[in-house]
C-alpha positions in Angstrom: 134.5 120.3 11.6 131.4 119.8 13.2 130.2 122.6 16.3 128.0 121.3 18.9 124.8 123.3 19.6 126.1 123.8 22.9 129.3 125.2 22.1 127.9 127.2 19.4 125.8 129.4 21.7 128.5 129.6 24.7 130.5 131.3 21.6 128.0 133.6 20.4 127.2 134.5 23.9 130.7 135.8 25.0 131.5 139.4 24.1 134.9 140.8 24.1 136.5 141.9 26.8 136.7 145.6 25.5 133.5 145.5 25.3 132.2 144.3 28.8 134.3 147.0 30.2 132.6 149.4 27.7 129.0 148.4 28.8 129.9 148.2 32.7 131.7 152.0 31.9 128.7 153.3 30.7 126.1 151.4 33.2 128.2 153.4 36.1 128.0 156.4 34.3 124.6 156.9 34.0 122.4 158.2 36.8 119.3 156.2 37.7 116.4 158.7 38.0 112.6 157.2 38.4 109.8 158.6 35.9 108.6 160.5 38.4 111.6 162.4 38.9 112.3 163.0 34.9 108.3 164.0 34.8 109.0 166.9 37.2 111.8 168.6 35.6 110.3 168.0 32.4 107.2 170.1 34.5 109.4 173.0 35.4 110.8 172.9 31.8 107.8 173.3 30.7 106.8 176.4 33.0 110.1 178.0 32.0 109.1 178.3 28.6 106.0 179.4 29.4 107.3 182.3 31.7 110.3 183.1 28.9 108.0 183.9 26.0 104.5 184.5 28.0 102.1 181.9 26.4 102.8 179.0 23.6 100.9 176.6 22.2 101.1 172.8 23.0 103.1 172.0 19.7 105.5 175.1 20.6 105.8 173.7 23.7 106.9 170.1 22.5 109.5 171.5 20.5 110.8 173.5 22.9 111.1 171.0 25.7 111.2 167.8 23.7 113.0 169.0 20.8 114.5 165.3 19.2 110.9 163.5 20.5 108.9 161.4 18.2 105.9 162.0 19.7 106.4 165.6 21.6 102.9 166.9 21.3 101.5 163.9 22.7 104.2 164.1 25.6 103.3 167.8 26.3 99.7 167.7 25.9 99.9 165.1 29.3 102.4 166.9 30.9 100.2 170.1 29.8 96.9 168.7 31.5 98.8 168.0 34.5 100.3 171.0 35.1 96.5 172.8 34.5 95.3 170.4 37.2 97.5 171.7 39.3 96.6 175.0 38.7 99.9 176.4 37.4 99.0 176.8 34.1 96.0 178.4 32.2 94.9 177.4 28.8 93.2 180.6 26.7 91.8 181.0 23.0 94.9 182.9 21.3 94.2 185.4 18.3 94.7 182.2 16.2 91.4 180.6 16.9 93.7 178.2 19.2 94.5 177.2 22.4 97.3 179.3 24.3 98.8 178.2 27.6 100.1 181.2 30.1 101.1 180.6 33.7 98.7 181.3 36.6 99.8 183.2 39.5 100.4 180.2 41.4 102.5 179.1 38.2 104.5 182.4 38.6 105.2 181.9 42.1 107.0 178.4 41.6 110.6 178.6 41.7 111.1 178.0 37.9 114.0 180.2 37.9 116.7 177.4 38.6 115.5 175.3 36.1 115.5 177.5 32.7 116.0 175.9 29.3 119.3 176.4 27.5 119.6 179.6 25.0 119.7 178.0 21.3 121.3 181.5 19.8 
């Protein structure tokens, strides 16, 4: 039996109908935020951590905020240098020999309360 081109791909190209309704179930589910918006909670993330445990490094900082990130450190060193732009956080030489981030007072004053990270116990 021999299968047109044609046919061929109008066959490959159909999905089930469970799964359409699995695809359009989860398209509906899912909020659409812009960057922009994921980039500032990802900021105030980042601040809460800070205030929790007083100063962290960048890498301490990844894994805290981007825990299941490939590249974390790269992720928080931007969102880092943004945040010192700003002028809501500070980065200091720690007793390590290594840079140390700690929020400035304009850092404390944000409203970083709503926004803290989940306890891991």
């Amino acid at each position: 039996m021999k299968i047109s081109s044609t046919e061929l791909t109008s066959m490959l190209s159909v999905k089930p109908a469970s799964a359409q309704a699995t695809v359009s179930a989860k398209r509906s589910a899912q909020v659409k935020r812009c960057g922009r918006d994921v980039a500032r909670v990802k900021e105030l993330n980042c601040m809460a951590a800070v205030a929790k445990f007083g100063h962290l490094r960048i890498i301490e900082l990844a894994r805290a905020v981007w825990p299941t990130a490939k590249f974390g450190e790269q992720v928080a060193g931007r969102t880092v240098q943004r945040l010192v732009e700003q002028g809501l956080l500070l980065e200091r030489r720690n007793a390590l020999g290594s840079r140390s981030l700690c929020l400035t007072r304009v850092g404390q004053a944000c409203p970083v309360k709503a926004k803290r990270l989940p306890h891991r116990g």
